[in-house]
C-alpha positions in Angstrom: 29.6 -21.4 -26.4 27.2 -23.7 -27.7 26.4 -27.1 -27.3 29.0 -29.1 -28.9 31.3 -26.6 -29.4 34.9 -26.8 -29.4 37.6 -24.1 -27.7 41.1 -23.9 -29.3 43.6 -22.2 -27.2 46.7 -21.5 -29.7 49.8 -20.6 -27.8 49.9 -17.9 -24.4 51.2 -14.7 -24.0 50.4 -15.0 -20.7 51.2 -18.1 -18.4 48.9 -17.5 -16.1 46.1 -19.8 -16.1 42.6 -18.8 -17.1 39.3 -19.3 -14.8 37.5 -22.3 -16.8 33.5 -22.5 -15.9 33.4 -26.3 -15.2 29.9 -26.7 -15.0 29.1 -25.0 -18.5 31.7 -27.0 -20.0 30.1 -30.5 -19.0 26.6 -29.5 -19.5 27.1 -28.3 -23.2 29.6 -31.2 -23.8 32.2 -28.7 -25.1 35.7 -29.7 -26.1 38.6 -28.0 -25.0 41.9 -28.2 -27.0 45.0 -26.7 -27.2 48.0 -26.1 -29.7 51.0 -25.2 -30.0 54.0 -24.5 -32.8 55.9 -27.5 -31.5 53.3 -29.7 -32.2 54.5 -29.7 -35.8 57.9 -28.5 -35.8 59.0 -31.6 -33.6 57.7 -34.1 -36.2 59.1 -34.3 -39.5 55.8 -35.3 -41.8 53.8 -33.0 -40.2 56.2 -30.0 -40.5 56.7 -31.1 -44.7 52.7 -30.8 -45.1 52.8 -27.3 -43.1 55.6 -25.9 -45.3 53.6 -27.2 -48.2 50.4 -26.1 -47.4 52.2 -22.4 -47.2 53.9 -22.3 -49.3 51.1 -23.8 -51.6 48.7 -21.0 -50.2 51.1 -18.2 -50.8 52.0 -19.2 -54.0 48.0 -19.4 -55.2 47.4 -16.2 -53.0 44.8 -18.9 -51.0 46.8 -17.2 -48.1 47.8 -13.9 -47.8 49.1 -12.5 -44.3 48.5 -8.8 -43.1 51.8 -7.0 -42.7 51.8 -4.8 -40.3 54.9 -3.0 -40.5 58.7 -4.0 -41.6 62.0 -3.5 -40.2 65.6 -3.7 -41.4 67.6 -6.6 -39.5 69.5 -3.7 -37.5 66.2 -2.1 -36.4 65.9 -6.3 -34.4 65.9 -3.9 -31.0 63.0 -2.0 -32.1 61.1 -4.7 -34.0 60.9 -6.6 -30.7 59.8 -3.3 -28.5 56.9 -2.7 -31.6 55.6 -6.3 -31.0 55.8 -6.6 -27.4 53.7 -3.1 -26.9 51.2 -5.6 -28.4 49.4 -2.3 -30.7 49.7 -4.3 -33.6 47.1 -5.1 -36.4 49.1 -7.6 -38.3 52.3 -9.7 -38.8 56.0 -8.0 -38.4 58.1 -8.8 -40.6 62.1 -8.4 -40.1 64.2 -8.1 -43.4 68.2 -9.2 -44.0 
């Protein structure tokens, strides 16, 4: 990474923790941060500009998400199995 740089760690699939090079870090003055989903669901102003900002971006096609594949609500069993082989290229989306 170069100097200045920031890292953004966004959620874990895995809990274990990752090898961080300590030295590199301080000599290149790099920031580390990390985010969650909770971060905005738990507060109410933050989680009306997300839903805004989507719905905004979808609406203008700003945004536009990569299906992957789509299952019918009583295929839930496989949907899950499909995501947690992890050979995915896209979002999964589960229909009612």
């Amino acid at each position: 990474m170069s100097r200045d740089g920031m890292y953004c760690q966004y959620g874990a699939l895995d809990s274990r923790d990752i090898p961080v090079p300590v030295m590199h870090i301080l000599s290149k003055h790099i920031v580390i941060q990390g985010y969650e989903l909770f971060e905005i669901t738990s507060d109410e102003k933050k989680l009306a500009q997300a839903k805004a900002f989507i719905s905004e971006g979808l609406s203008s096609k700003a945004l536009r998400p990569v299906i992957d594949r789509v299952f019918r609500f009583d295929q839930i069993a496989d949907a899950h199995r499909y995501m947690e082989a992890g050979n995915r290229a896209g979002k999964i989306v589960v229909t009612l």
